[in-house]
C-alpha positions as CSV (number, residue, x, y, z in Angstrom):
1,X,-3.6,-9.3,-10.7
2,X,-1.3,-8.8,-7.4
3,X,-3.2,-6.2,-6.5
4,X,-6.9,-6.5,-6.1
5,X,-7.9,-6.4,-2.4
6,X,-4.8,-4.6,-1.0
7,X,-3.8,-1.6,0.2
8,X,-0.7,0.6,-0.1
9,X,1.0,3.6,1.5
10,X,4.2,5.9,1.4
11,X,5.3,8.4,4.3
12,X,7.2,11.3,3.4
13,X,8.1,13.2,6.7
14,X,4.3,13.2,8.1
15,X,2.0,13.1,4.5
16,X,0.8,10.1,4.0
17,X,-0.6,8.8,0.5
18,X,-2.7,5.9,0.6
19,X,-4.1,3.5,-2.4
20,X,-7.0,1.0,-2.2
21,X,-7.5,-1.6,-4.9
22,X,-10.7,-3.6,-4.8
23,X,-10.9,-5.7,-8.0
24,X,-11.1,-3.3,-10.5
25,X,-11.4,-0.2,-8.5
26,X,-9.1,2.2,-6.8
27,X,-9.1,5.2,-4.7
28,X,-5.4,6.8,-3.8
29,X,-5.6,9.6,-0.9
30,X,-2.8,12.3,0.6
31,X,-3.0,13.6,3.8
32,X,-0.9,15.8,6.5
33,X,-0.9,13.5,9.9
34,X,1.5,16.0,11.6
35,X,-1.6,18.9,11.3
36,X,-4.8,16.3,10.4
37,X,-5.2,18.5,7.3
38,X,-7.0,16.6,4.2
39,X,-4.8,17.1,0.9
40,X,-6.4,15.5,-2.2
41,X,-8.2,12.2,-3.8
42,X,-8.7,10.5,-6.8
43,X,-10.1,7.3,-8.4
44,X,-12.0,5.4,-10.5
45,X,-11.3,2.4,-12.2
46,X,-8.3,0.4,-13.3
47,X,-7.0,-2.3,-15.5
48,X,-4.2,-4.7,-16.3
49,X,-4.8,-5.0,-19.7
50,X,-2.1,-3.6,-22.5
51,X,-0.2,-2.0,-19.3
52,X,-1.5,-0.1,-16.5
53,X,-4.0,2.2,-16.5
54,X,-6.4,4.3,-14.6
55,X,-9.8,6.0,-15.8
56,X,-10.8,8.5,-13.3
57,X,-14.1,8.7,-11.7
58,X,-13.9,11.6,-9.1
59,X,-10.5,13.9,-8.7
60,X,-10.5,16.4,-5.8
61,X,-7.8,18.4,-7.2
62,X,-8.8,18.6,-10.8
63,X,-12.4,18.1,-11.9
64,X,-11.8,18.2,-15.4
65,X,-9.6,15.1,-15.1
66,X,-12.9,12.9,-14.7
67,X,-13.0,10.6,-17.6
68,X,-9.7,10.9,-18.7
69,X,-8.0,7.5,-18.8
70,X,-4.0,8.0,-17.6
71,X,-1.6,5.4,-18.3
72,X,1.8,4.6,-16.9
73,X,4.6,3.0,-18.8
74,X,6.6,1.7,-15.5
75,X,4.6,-0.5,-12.8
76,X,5.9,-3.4,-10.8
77,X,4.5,-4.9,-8.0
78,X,6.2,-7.5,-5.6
79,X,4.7,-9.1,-2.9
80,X,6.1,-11.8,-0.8
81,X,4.6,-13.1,2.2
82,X,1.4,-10.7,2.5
83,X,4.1,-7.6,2.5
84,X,5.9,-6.3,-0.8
85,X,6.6,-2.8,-2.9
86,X,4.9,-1.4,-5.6
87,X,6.8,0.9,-7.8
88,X,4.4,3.0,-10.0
89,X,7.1,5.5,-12.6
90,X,9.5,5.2,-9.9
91,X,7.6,6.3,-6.5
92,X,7.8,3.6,-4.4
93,X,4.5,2.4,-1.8
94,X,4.7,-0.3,0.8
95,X,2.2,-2.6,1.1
96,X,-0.3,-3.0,4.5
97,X,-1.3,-7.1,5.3
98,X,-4.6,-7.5,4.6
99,X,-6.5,-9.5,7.4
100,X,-10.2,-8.8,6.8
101,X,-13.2,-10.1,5.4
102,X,-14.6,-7.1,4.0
103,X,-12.3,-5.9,1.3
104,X,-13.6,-4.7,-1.7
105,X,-15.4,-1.9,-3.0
106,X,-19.2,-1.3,-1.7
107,X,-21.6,1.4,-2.7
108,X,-24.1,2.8,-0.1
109,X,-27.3,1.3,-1.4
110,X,-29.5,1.8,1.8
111,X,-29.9,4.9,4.2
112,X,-32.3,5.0,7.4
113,X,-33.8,8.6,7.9
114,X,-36.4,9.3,10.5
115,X,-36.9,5.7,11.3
116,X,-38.2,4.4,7.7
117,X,-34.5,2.6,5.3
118,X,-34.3,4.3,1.6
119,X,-32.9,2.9,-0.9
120,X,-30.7,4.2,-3.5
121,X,-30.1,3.5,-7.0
122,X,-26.2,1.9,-7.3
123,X,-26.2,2.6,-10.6
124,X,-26.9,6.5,-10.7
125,X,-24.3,8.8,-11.3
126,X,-24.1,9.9,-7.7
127,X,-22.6,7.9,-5.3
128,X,-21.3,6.8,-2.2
129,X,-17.9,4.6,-2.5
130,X,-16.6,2.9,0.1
131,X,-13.2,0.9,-0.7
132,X,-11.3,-1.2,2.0
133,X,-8.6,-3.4,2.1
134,X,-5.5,-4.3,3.7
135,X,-7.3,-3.0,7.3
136,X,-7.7,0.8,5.3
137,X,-10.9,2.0,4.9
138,X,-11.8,5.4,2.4
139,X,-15.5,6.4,1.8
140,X,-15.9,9.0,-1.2
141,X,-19.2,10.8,-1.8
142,X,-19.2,11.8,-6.1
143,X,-21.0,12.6,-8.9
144,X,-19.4,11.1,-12.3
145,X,-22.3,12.8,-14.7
146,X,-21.6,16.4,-12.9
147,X,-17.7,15.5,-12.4
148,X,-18.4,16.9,-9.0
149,X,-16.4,16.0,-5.3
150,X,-18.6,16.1,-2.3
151,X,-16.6,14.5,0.7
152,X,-14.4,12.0,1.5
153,X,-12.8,10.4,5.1
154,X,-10.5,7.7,5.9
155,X,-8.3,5.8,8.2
156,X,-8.0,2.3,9.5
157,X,-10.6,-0.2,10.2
158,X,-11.2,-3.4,12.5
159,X,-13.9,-5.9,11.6
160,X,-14.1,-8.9,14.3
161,X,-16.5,-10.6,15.6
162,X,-19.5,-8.5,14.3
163,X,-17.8,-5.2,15.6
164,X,-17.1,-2.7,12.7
165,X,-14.5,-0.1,14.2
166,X,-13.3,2.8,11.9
167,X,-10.2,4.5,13.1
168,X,-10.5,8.5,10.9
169,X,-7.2,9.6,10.0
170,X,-8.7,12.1,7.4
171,X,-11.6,14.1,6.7
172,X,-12.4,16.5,3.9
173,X,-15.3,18.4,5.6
174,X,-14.0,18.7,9.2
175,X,-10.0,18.1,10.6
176,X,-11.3,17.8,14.5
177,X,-13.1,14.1,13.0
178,X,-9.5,13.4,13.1
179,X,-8.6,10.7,16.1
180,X,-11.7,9.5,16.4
181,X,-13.0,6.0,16.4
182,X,-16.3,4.9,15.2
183,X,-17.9,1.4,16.4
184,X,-20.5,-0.2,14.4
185,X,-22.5,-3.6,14.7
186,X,-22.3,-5.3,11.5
187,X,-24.0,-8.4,9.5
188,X,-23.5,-9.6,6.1
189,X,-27.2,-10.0,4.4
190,X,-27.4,-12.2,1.2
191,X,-24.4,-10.8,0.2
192,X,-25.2,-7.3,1.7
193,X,-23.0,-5.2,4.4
194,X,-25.1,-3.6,7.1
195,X,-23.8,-1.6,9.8
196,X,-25.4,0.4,12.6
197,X,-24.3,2.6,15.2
198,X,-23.5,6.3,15.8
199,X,-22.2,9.1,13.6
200,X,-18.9,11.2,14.2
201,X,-21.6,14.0,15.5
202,X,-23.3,11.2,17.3
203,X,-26.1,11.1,15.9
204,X,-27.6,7.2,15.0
205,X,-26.8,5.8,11.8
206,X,-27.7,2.7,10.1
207,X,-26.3,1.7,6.4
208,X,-26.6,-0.8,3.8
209,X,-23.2,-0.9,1.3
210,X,-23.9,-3.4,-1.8
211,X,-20.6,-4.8,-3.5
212,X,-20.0,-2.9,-6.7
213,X,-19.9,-4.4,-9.9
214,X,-20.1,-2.3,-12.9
């Protein structure tokens, strides 16, 4: 569809607004890089089909948009050459290359605590997203039956070689997150992402993150 597995971005004098397509899931993000300040989040899903359009699944800014499908009349997308412009009702992104082997969108489906891995339900209504493509990485913690917003963070991520390293550019919970870089071992298990290394606070962390399908 042009999109699915990229990443996108416009810079207007220090706020940044990101988007993050997996294949039919999105996430767009704005953020102050001139004073690390967290603005606002939404996504959900999207489609193609008829014209372009987004359902909402989480919406920092507006809870009661959850649910609400929005459509826009005006979207083109040109890419050339891994690079290219997407114009969405006349605002203008660019687009980031996308080198990785991880793109797409991954719910947390595993958690170790105290030594002993839970396992979570993908299909509940709470979740933890994690979208990345195009070397941008957003995690987004959400409730769709409570419409409720619980955390997000982002930035820009390496993957080579087994080394996971995330890069935080934003943080919804904490602004002093902001510059630092997280390093991860990581695996793919029958079809599963697992990572493990150390939290922001330091403390250890190992994950599972299943590709989302429905």
């Amino acid at each position: 569809n042009g999109i699915e597995n990229s990443s996108w971005y416009r810079d207007i004098n220090g706020v940044i607004e990101v988007k993050i397509y997996s294949d039919k899931f999105f996430v767009v993000s704005k953020y102050d890089s001139n004073n690390k300040t967290f603005i606002s989040t939404k996504g959900g899903r999207y489609s193609w089909d008829n014209g372009y359009y987004e359902i909402l699944e989480f919406n920092s800014f507006d809870s009661t948009s959850v649910g609400d499908t929005v459509y826009y009349s005006n979207v083109k997308v040109n890419i050339n050459n891994d690079s290219g412009k997407m114009i969405i009702d006349g605002i203008k992104f660019n687009k980031y290359p996308n080198k990785d082997n991880l793109s797409g969108a991954w719910l947390m489906s595993g958690i170790e605590r105290r030594g002993e891995m839970r396992m979570r339900d993908v299909s509940r209504p709470r979740k933890t997203l994690k979208m990345l493509a195009g070397g941008r990485f957003q995690w987004i913690a959400y409730d769709t039956s409570k419409k409720g917003f619980y955390g997000t963070g982002g930035g820009t991520f390496t993957a080579v070689d087994g080394k996971y390293i995330e890069n935080i550019e934003f943080f919804s919970r904490d602004s002093n997150t902001v510059g630092k870089s997280l390093e991860f071992d990581y695996e793919i298990k029958e079809g599963d992402w697992h990572h493990k290394g150390f939290s922001s606070k330091g403390d250890p962390k190992y994950e599972i993150w299943t590709k989302r399908k429905q």
